[in-house]
C-alpha positions as a Python dict, from the first residue, in 0.01 Angstrom:
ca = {
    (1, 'X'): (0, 0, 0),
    (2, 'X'): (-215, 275, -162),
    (3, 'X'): (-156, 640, -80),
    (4, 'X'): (-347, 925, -49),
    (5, 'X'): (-357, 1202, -305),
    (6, 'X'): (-479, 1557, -220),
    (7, 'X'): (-459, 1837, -467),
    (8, 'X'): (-542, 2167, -340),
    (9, 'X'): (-619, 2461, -580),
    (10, 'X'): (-741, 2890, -504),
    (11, 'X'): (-1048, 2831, -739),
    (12, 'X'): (-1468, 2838, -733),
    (13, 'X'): (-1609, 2532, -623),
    (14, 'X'): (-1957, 2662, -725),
    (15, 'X'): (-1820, 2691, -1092),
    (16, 'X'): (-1672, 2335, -1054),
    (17, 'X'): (-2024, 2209, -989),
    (18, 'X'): (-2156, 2370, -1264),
    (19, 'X'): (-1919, 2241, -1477),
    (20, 'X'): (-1953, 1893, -1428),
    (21, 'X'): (-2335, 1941, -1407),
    (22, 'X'): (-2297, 2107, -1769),
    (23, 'X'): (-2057, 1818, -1871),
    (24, 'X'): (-2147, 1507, -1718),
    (25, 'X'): (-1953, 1253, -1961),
    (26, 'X'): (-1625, 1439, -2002),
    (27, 'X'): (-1636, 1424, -1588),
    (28, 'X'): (-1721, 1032, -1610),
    (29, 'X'): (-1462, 967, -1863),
    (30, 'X'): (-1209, 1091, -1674),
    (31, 'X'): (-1324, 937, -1364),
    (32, 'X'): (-1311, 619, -1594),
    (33, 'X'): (-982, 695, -1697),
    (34, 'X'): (-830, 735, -1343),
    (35, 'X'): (-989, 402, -1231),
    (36, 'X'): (-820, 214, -1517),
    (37, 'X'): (-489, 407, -1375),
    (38, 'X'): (-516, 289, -1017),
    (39, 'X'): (-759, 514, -890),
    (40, 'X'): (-940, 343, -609),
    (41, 'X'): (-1141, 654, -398),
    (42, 'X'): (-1229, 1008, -545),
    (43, 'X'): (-1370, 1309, -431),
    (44, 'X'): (-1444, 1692, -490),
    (45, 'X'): (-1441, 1935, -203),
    (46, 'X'): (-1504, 2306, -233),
    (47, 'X'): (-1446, 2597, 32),
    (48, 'X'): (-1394, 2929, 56),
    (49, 'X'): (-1233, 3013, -284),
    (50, 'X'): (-1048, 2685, -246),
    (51, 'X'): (-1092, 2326, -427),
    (52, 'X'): (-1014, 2039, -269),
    (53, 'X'): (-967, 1667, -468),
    (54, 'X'): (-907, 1357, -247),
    (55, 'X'): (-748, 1056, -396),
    (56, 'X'): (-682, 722, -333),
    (57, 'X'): (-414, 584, -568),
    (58, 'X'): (-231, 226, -558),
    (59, 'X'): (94, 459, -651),
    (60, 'X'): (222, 793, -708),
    (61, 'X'): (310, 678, -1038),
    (62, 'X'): (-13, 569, -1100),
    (63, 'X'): (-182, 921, -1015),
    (64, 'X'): (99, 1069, -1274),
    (65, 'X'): (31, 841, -1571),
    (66, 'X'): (-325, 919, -1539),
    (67, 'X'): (-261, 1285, -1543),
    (68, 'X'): (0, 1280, -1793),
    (69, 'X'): (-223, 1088, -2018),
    (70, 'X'): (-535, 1338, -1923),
    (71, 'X'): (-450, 1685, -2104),
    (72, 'X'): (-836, 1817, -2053),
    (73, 'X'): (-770, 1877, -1660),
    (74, 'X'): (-512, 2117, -1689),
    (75, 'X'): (-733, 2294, -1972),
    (76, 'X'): (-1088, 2261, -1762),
    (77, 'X'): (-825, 2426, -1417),
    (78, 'X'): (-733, 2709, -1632),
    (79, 'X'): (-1127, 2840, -1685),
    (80, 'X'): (-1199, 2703, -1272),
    (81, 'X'): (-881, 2762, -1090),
    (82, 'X'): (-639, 3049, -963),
    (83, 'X'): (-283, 2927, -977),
    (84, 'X'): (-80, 2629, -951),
    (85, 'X'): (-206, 2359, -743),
    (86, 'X'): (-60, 2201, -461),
    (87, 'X'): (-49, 1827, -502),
    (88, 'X'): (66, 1618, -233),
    (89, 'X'): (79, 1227, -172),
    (90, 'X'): (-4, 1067, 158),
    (91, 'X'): (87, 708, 334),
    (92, 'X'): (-126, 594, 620),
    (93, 'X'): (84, 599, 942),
    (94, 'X'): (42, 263, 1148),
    (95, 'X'): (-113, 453, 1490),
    (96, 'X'): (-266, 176, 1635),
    (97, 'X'): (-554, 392, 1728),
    (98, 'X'): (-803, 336, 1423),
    (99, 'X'): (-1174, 327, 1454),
}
């Protein structure tokens, strides 16, 4: 079963967006990188002085070999990010209620 993967960072999301808009194939590599990790689902989300990345992963494990093996995040958070971020893994919950 895949889980989700939210890390949640103080940071400017318009700076983020530039970023990647400045450096569109170090952004794809990595997303190329994840994928042959286990990365299934990705996504950026800015708000108020806060980024938001949304993951789906076919592990935990998975997520960490990817970022273990990906030293340019860390180095591209220190220049767009404020502080550690909060990383946290979700499982769906069987609700019977899905739409």
């Amino acid at each position: 079963m895949t889980v989700l993967m939210t890390f949640r960072v103080a940071g400017d999301p318009d700076a983020l967006e530039r970023h990647a808009a400045e450096n569109p194939e170090e952004m794809r590599r990595i997303a190329d990188r994840a994928r042959e990790h286990g990365l299934t689902s990705h996504r950026f989300y800015g708000g108020e002085g806060e980024i938001l990345v949304v993951d789906e992963w076919d592990s935990p494990e998975s997520f960490q070999r990817f970022f273990d093996a990906s030293p340019e995040i860390p180095e591209m958070m220190k220049s767009l990010a404020r502080g550690e971020p909060q990383i946290t893994f979700w499982r769906k919950l069987e609700t019977h209620d899905e739409v």
